[in-house]
VOPAGU-2260 file (C-alpha; in pm, 1 decimal, decimal comma):
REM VOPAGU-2260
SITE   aa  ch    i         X         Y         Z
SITE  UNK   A    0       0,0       0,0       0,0
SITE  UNK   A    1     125,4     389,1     -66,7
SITE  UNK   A    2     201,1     609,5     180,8
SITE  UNK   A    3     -76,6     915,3     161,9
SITE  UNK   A    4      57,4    1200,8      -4,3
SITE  UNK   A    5     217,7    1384,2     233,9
SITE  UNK   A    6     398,7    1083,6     284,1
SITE  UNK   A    7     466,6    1073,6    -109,6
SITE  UNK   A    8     623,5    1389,3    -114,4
SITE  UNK   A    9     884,8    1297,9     209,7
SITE  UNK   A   10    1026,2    1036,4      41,5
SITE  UNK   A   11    1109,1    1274,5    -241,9
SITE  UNK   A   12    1250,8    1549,8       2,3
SITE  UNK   A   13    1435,5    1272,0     168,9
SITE  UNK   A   14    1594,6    1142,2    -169,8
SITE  UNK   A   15    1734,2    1506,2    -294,5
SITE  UNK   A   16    1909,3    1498,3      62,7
SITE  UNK   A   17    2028,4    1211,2      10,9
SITE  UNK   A   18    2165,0    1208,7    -343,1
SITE  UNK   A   19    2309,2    1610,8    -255,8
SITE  UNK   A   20    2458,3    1458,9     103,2
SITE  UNK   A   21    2612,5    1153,0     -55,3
SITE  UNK   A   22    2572,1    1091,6    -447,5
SITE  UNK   A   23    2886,2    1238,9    -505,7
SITE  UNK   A   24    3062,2     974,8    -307,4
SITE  UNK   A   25    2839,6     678,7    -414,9
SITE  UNK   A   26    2969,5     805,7    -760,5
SITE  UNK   A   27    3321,8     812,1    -626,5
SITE  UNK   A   28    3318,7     450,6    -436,4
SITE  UNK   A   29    3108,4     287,7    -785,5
SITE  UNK   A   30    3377,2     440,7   -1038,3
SITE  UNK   A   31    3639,4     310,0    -778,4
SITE  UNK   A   32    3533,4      10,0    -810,0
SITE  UNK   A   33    3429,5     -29,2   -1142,6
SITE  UNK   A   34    3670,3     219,6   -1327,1
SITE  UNK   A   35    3373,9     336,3   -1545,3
SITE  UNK   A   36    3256,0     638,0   -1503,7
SITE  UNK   A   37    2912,6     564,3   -1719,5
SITE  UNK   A   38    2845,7     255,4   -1513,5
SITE  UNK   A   39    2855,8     447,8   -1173,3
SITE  UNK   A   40    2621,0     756,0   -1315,1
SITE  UNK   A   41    2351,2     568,8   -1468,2
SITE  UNK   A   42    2365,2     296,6   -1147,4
SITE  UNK   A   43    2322,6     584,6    -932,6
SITE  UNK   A   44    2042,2     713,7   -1137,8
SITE  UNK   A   45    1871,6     373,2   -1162,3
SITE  UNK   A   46    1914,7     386,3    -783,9
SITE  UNK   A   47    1729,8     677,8    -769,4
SITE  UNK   A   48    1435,4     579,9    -960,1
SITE  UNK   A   49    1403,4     284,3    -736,7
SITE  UNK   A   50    1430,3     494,3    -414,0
SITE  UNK   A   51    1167,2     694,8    -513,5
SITE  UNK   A   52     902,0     392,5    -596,2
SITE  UNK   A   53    1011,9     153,5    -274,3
SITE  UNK   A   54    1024,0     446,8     -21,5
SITE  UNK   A   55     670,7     618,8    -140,8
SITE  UNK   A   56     541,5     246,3    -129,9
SITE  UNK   A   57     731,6     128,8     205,0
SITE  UNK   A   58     868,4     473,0     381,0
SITE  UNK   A   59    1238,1     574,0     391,4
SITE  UNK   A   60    1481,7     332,7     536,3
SITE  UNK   A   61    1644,8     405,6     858,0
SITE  UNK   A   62    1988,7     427,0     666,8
SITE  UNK   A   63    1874,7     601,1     363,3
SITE  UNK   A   64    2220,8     672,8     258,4
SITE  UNK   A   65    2351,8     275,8     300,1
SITE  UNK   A   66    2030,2     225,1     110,6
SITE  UNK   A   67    2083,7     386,9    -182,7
SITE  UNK   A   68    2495,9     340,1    -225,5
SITE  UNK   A   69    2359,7     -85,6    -157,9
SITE  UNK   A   70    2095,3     -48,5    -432,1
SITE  UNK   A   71    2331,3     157,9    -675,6
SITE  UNK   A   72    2592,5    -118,1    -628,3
SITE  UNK   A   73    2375,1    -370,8    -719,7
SITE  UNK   A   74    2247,8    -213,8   -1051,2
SITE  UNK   A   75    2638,5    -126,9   -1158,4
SITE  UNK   A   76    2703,2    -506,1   -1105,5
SITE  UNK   A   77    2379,1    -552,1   -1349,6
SITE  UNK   A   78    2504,2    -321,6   -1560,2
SITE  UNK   A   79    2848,8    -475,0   -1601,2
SITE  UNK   A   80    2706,5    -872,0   -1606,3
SITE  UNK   A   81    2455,2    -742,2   -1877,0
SITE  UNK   A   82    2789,5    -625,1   -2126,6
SITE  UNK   A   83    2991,6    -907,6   -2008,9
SITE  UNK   A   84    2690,5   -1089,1   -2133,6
SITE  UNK   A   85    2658,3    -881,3   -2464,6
SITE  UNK   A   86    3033,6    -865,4   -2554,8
SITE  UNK   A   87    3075,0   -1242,6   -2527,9
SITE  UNK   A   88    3348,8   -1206,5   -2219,1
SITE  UNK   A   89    3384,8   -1529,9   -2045,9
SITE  UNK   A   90    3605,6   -1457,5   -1705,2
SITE  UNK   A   91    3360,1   -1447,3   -1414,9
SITE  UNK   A   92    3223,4   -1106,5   -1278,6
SITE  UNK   A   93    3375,7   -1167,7    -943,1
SITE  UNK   A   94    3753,3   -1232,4   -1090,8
SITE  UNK   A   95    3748,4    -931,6   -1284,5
SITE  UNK   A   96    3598,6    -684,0    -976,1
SITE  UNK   A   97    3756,2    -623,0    -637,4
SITE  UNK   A   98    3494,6    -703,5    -354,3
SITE  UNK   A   99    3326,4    -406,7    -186,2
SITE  UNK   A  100    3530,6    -266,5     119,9
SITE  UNK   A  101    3384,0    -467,0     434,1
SITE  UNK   A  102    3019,8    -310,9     581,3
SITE  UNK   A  103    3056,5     -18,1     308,1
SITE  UNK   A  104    2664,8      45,4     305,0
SITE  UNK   A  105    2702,0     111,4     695,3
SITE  UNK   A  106    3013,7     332,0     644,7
SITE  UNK   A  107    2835,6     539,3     349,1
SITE  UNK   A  108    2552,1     561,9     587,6
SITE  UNK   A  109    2794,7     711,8     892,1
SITE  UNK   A  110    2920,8    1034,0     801,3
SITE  UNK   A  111    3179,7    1023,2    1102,4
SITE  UNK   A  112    3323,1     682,8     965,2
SITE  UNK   A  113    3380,6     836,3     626,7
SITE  UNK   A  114    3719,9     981,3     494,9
SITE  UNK   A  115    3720,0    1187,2     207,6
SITE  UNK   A  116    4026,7     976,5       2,5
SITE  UNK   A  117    3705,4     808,3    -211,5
SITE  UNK   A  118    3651,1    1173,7    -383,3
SITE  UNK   A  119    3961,1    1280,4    -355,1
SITE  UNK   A  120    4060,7    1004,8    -589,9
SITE  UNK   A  121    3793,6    1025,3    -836,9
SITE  UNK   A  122    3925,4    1399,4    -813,7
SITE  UNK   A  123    4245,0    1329,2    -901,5
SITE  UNK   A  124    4100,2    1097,8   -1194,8
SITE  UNK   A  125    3863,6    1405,1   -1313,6
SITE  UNK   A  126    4196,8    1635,2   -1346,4
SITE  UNK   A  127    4419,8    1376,4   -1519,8
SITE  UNK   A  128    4596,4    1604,5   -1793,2
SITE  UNK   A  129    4469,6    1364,0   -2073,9
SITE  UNK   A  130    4116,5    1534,1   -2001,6
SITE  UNK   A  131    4064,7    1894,0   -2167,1
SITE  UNK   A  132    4200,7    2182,9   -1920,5
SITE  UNK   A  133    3881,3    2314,5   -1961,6
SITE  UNK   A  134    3667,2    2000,4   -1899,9
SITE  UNK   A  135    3883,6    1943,9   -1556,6
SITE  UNK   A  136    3756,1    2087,1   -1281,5
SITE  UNK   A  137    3321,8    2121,1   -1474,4
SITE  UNK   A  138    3338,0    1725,2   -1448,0
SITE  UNK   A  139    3464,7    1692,4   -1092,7
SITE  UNK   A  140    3163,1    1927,4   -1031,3
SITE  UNK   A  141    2946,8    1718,8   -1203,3
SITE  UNK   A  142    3026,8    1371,4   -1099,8
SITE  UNK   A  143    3211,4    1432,7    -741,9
SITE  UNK   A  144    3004,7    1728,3    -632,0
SITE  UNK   A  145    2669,6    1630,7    -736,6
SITE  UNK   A  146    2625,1    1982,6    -905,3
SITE  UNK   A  147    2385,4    1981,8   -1155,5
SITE  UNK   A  148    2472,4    2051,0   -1560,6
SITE  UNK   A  149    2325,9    2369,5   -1522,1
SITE  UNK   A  150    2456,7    2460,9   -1152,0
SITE  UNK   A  151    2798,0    2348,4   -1340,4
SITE  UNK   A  152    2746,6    2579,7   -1628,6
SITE  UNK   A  153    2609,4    2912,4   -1455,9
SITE  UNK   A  154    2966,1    2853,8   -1295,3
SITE  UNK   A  155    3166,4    2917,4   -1552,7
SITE  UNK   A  156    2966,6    3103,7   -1713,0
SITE  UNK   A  157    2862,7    2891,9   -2031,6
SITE  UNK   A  158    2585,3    2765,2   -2150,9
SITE  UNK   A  159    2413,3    2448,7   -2090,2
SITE  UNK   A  160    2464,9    2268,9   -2442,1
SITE  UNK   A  161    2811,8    2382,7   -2489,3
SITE  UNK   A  162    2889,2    2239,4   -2084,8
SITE  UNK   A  163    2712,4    1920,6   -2187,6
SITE  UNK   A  164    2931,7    1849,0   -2439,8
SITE  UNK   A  165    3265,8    1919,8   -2286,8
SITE  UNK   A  166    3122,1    1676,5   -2008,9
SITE  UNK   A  167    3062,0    1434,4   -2287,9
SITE  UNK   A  168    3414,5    1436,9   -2469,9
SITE  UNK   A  169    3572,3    1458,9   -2124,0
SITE  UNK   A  170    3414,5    1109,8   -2024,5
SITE  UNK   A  171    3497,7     937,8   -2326,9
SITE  UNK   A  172    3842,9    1063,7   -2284,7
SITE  UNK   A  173    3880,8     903,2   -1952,2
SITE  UNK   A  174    3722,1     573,2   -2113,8
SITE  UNK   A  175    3926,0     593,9   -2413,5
SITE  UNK   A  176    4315,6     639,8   -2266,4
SITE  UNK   A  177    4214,2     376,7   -2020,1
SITE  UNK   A  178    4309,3     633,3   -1688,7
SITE  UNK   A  179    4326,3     412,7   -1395,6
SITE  UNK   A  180    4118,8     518,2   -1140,8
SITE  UNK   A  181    4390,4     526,1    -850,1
SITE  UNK   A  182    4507,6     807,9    -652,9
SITE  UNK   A  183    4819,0     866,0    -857,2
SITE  UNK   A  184    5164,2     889,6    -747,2
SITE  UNK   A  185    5289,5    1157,2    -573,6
SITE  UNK   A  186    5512,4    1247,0    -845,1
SITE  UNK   A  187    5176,3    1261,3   -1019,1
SITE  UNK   A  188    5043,0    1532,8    -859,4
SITE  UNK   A  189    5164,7    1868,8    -904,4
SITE  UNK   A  190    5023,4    1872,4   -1298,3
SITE  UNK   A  191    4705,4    1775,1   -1155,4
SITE  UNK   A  192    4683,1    2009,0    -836,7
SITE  UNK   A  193    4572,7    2340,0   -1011,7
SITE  UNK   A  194    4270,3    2163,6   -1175,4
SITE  UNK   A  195    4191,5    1976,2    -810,7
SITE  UNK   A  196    4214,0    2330,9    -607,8
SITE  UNK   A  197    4017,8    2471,4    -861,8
SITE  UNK   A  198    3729,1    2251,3    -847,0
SITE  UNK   A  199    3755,6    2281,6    -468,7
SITE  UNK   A  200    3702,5    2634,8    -515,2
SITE  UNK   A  201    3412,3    2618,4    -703,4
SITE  UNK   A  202    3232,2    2391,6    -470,1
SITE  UNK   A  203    3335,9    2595,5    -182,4
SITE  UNK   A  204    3188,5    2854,9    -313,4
SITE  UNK   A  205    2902,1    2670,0    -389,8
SITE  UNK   A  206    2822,2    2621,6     -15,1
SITE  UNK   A  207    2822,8    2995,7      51,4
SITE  UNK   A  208    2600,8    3073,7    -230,6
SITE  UNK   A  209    2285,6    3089,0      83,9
SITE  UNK   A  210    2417,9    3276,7     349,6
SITE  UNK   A  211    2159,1    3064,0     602,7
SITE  UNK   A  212    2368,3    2784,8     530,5
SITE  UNK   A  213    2028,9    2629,8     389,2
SITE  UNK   A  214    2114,3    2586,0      27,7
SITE  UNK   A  215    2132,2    2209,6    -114,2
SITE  UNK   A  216    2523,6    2244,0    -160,4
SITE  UNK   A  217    2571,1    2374,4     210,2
SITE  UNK   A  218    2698,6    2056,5     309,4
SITE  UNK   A  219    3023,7    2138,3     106,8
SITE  UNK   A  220    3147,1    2354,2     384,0
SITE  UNK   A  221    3237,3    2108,3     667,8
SITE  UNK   A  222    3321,5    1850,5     404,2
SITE  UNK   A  223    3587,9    2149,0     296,7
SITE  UNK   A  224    3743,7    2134,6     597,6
SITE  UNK   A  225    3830,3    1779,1     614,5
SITE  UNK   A  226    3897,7    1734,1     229,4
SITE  UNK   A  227    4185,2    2058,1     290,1
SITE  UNK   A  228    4303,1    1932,2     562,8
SITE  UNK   A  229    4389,9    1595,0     406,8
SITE  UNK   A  230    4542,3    1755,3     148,0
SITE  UNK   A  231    4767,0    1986,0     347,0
SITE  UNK   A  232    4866,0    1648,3     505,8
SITE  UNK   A  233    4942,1    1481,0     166,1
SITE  UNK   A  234    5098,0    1803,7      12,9
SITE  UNK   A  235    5266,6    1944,1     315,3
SITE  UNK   A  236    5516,3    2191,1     126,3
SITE  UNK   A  237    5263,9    2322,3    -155,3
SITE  UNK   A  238    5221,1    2660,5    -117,9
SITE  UNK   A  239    4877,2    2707,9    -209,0
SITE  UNK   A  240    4721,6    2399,7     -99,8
SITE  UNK   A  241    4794,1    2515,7     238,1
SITE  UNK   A  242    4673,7    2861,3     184,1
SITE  UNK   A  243    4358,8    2696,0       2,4
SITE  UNK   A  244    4284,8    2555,4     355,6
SITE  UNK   A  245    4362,3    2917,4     515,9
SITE  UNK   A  246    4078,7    3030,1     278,8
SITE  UNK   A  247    3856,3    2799,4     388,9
SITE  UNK   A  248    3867,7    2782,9     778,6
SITE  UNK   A  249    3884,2    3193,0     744,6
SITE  UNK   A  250    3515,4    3174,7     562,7
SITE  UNK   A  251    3423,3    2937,9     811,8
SITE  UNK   A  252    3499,9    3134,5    1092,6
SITE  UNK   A  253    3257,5    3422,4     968,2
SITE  UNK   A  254    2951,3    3204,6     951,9
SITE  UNK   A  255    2817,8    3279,2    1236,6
SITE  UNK   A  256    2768,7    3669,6    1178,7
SITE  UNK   A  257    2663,2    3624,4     827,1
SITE  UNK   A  258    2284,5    3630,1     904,5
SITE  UNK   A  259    2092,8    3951,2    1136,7
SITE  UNK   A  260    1841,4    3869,1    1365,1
SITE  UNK   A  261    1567,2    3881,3    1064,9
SITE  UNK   A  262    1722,1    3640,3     867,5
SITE  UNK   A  263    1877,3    3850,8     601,7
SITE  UNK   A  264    2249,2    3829,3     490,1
SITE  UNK   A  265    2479,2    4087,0     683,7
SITE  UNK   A  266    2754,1    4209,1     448,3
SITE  UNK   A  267    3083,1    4144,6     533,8
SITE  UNK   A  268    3192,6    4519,0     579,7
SITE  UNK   A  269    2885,5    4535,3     817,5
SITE  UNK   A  270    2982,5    4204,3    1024,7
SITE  UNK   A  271    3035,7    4220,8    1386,2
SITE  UNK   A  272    3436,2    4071,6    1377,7
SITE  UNK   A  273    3338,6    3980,4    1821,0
SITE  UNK   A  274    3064,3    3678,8    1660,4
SITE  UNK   A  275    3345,4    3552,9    1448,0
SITE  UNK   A  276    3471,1    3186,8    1553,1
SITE  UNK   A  277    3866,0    3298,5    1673,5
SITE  UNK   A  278    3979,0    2941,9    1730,2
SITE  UNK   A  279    3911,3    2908,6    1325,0
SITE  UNK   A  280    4085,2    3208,0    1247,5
SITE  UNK   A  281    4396,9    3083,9    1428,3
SITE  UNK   A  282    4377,8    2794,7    1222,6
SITE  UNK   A  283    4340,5    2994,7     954,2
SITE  UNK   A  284    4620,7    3193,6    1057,3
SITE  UNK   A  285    4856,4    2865,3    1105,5
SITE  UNK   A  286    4785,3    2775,6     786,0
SITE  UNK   A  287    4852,4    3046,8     572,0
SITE  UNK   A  288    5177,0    3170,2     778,3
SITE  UNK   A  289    5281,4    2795,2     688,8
SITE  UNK   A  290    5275,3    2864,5     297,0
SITE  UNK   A  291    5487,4    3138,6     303,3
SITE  UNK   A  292    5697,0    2962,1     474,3
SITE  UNK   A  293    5699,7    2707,3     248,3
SITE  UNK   A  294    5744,3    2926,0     -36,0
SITE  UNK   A  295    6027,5    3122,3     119,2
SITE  UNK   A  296    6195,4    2781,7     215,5
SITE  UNK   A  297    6150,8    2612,3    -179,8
SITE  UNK   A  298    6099,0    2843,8    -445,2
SITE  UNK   A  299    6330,8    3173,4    -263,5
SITE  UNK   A  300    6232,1    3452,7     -25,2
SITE  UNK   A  301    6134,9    3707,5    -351,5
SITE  UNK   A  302    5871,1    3437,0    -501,9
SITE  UNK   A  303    5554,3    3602,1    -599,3
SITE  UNK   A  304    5272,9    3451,8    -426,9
SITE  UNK   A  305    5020,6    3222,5    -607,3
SITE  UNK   A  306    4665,1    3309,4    -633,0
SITE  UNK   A  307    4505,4    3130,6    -379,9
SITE  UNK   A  308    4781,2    3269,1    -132,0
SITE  UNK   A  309    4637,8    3608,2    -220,2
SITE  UNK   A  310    4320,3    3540,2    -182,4
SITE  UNK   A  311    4338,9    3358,5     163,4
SITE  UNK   A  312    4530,7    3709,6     251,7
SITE  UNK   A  313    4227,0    3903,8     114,6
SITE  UNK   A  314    4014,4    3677,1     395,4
SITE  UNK   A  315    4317,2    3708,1     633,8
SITE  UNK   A  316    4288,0    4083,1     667,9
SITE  UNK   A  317    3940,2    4081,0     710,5
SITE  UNK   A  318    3958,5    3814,9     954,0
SITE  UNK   A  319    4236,0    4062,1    1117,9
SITE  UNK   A  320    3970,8    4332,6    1211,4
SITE  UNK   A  321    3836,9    4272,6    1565,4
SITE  UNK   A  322    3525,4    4459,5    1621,8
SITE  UNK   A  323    3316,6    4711,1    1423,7
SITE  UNK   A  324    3488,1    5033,7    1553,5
SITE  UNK   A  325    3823,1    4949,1    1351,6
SITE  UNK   A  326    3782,5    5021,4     999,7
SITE  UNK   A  327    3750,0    4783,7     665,5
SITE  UNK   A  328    4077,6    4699,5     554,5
SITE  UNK   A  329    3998,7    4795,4     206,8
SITE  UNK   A  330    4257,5    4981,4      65,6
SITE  UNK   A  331    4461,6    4660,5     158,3
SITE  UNK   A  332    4190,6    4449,3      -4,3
SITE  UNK   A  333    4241,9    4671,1    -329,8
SITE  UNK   A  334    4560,1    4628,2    -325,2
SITE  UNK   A  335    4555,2    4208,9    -303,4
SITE  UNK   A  336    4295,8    4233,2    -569,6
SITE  UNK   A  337    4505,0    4444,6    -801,9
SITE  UNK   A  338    4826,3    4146,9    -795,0
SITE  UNK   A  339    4507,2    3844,8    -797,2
SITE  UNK   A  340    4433,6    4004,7   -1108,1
SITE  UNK   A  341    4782,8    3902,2   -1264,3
SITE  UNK   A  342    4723,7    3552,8   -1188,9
SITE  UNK   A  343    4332,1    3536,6   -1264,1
SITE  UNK   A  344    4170,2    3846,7   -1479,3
SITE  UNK   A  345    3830,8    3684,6   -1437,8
SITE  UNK   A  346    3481,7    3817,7   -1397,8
SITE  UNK   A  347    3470,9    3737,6   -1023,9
SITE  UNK   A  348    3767,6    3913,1    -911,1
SITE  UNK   A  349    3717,8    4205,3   -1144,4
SITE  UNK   A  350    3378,3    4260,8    -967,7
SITE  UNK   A  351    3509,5    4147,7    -619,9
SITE  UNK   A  352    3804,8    4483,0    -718,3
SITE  UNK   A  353    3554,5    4695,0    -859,6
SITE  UNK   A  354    3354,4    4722,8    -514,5
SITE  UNK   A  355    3679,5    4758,8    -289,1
SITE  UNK   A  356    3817,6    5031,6    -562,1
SITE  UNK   A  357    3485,2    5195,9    -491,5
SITE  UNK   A  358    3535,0    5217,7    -107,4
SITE  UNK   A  359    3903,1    5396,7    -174,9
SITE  UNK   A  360    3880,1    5574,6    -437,6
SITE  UNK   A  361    3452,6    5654,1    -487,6
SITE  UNK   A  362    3113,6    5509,5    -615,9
SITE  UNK   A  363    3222,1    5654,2    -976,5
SITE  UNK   A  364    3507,4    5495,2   -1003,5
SITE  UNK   A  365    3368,0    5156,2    -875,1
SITE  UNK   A  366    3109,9    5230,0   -1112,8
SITE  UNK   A  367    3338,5    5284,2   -1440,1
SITE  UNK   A  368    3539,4    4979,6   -1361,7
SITE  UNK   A  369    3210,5    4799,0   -1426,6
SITE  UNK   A  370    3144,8    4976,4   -1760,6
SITE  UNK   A  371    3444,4    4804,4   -1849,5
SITE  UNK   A  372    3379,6    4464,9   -1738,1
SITE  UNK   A  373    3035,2    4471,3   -1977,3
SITE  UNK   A  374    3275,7    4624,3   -2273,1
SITE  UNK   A  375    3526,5    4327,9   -2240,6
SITE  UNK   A  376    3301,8    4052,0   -2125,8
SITE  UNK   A  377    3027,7    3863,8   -2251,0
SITE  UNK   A  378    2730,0    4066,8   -2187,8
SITE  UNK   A  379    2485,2    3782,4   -2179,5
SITE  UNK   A  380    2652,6    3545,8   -1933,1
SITE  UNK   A  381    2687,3    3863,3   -1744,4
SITE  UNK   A  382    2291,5    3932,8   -1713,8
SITE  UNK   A  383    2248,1    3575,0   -1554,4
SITE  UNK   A  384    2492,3    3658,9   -1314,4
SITE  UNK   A  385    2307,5    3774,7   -1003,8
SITE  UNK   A  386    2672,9    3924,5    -849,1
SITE  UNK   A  387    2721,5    4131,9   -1097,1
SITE  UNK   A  388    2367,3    4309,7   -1086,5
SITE  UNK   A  389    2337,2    4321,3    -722,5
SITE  UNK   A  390    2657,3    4500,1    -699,9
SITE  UNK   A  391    2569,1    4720,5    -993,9
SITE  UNK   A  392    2239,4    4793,0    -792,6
SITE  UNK   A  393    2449,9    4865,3    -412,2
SITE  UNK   A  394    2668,7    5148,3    -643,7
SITE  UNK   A  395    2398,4    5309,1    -845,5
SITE  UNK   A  396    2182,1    5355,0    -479,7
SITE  UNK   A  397    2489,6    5527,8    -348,6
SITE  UNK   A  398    2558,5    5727,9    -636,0
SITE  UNK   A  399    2199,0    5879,6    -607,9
SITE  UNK   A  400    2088,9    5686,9    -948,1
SITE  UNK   A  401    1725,3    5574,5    -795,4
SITE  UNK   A  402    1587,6    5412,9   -1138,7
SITE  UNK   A  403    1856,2    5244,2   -1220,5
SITE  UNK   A  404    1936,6    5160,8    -905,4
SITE  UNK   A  405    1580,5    5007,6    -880,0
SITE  UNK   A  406    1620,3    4840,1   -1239,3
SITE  UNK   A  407    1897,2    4615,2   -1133,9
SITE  UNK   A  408    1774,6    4527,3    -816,4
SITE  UNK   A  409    1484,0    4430,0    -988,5
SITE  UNK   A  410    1704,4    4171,0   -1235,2
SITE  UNK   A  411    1912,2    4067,7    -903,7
SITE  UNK   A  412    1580,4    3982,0    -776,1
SITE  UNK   A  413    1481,6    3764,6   -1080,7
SITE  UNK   A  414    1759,1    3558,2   -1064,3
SITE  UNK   A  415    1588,2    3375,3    -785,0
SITE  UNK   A  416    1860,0    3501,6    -507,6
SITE  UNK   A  417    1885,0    3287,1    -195,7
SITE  UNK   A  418    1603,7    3366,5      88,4
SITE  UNK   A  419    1900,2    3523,6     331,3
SITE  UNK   A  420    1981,7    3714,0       7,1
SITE  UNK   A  421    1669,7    3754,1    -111,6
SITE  UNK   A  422    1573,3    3986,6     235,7
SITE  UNK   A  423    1882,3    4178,8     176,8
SITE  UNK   A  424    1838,8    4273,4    -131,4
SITE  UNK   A  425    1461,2    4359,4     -97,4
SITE  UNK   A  426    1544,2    4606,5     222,4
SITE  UNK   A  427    1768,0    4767,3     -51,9
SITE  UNK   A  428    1531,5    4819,1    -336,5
SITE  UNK   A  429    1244,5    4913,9    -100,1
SITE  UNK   A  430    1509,6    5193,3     122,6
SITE  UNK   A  431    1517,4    5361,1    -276,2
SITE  UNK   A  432    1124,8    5353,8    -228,1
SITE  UNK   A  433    1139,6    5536,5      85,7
SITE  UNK   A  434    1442,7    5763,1     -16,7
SITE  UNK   A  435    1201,5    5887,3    -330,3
């Protein structure tokens, strides 16, 4: 017998949690095991579809995660007997596959028992330099991450068709050079690392995309933390990987401030510095005094730092302010920006410069850097990117330009903002209202 609606519609709640919380590393453990990529996607899908029938019919399990990673298993073994069966191959299904690791639908149903070497692997697999530079770090998304095609393609700012297809030729490229699906050599590593810390990045910033920490790819955060520190373990003298996991514990440690009483994002210029966590600052701190260190010790005392050094700085010196009465470091913020943007002249850091040159130096010129972000950027991608428009919007209130002010809060506001975001931005539009 069904479960009555209601009861319908918490088994499909329960499954999105459950594929966002741990699809990524049922992907990871299924390509692992079966060193097909293809296999582990559609068993995990198949998975799915099951999921949703038995636990609408029978209620969710009481390990819903061991559940599904059990069930995908069982449809990737189909999946490979079935083209044994078609191809002719006669060596038996259990000679050709390692067993699973002992009690592994218990241990992908206990978060605490986990260790994130499954998708760091797969990781490492995604970045092999056989696969497209560009293809690297939108497949680890895809498959390790759980983000969707579009999620995926919003981030780099490309559309959907033109990401599907880099997805596509990436995947065949994997199947086609016959990349084992190990965690490579050390040796190995350093051509892969850029791609890995880049796709790291993304998903980071993927979790901090809600500022209530509500968001389906909020789990990312404390998964972060472990997935940096085991890195900084594994790659103890690499620069950036250690200031990568500065970055992180720095954002961390401003979570708690990031939300006013009302629910609505709190800007991080407007942040009270007392409700930041310290002991993750010090971390933070430890961390990124350890890469320059490291980079004074192995590549010489006048090597430039690397961009993820620069930006755990940018995070450092906020993180340096200790309550509301000392002022934003910006002018030190500008100035980080300005040597980012010799290792990365992208959109993000261009607008991320543009609003600290407009604290030092005026709304106007904040404003005319934009201008020339449209003029040398893709104006299209641009008007789906909500950052861009709500800090157009923040500029044109304080330069006194109500309409068009209003305008692009209004297309911040119809890119379907985050709720936290959401209340920010509507106090904005609706202070023009009252300014009028």
């Amino acid at each position: 017998m069904r479960l009555p609606e209601d009861g319908a519609a918490d088994a499909r709640v329960e499954l999105a949690r459950v594929f966002r919380a741990a699809g990524g590393r049922i992907i990871a453990a299924l390509s692992a095991r079966h060193r097909d990529l293809d296999v582990a996607e559609d068993a995990l899908a198949e998975a799915c579809a099951r999921a949703l029938e038995v636990w609408q019919r029978d209620g969710v399990p009481a390990a819903p995660d061991g559940w599904l990673y059990r069930t995908a298993q069982r449809c990737a073994l189909d999946s490979v007997r079935r083209r044994q069966v078609r191809e002719r191959l006669a060596p038996a299904l259990a000679a050709e596959l390692p067993p699973p690791p002992p009690n592994a639908e218990e241990r992908m149903a206990d978060d605490a028992a986990l260790i994130p070497e499954e998708r760091l692997r797969l990781i490492f697999v995604c970045c092999h330099p056989a696969v497209a530079p560009d293809a690297r770090a939108a497949l680890t998304l895809r498959l390790v991450c759980g983000l969707s095609t579009a999620e995926v393609a919003r981030a780099f700012l490309l559309t959907e068709p033109t990401l599907a297809q880099r997805l596509v030729r990436a995947k065949r490229k994997i199947a086609d050079s016959g990349i084992p699906f190990d965690l490579p050599a050390p040796s190995a590593w350093p051509e892969r690392l850029d791609a890995v810390l880049s796709t790291l990045e993304v998903a980071y910033a993927k979790s901090h995309e809600d500022a209530a920490g509500a968001g389906q790819h909020a789990g990312y955060a404390t998964e972060m933390l472990e997935l940096t520190r085991v890195l900084a373990d594994l790659l103890p003298d690499e620069p950036e990987v250690l200031a990568f996991a500065a970055l992180v514990r720095y954002a961390e440690a401003r979570r708690p401030a990031r939300l006013d009483a009302g629910g609505a994002m709190v800007p991080l210029s407007d942040q009270d510095p007392a409700r930041w966590d310290r002991a993750s600052i010090a971390a933070g701190d430890a961390f990124l005094h350890a890469a320059a260190r490291r980079r004074a010790t192995f590549r010489g005392a006048a090597g430039a730092p690397g961009p993820r050094t620069l930006q755990a700085a940018i995070h450092g010196a906020w993180c340096a302010r200790r309550n509301l009465a000392e002022p934003p470091p910006w002018p030190t913020v500008l100035g980080l920006y300005d040597a980012l943007l010799v290792h990365r002249d992208d959109v993000v850091v261009r607008l991320n410069r543009a609003v600290a040159l407009a604290e030092v130096e005026g709304v106007v010129a904040g404003l005319a850097e934009l201008d020339a972000l449209v003029d040398a950027r893709d104006g299209a991608a641009l008007a789906q990117f909500a950052p861009y428009h709500a800090v157009r919007a923040d500029l044109l209130r304080r330069a006194g330009r109500v309409a068009e002010a209003r305008a692009a809060y209004d297309a911040t506001l119809a890119l379907d903002p985050a709720p936290a975001e959401r209340k920010w931005l509507e106090r904005r539009r609706a202070s023009l209202e009252s300014d009028a």
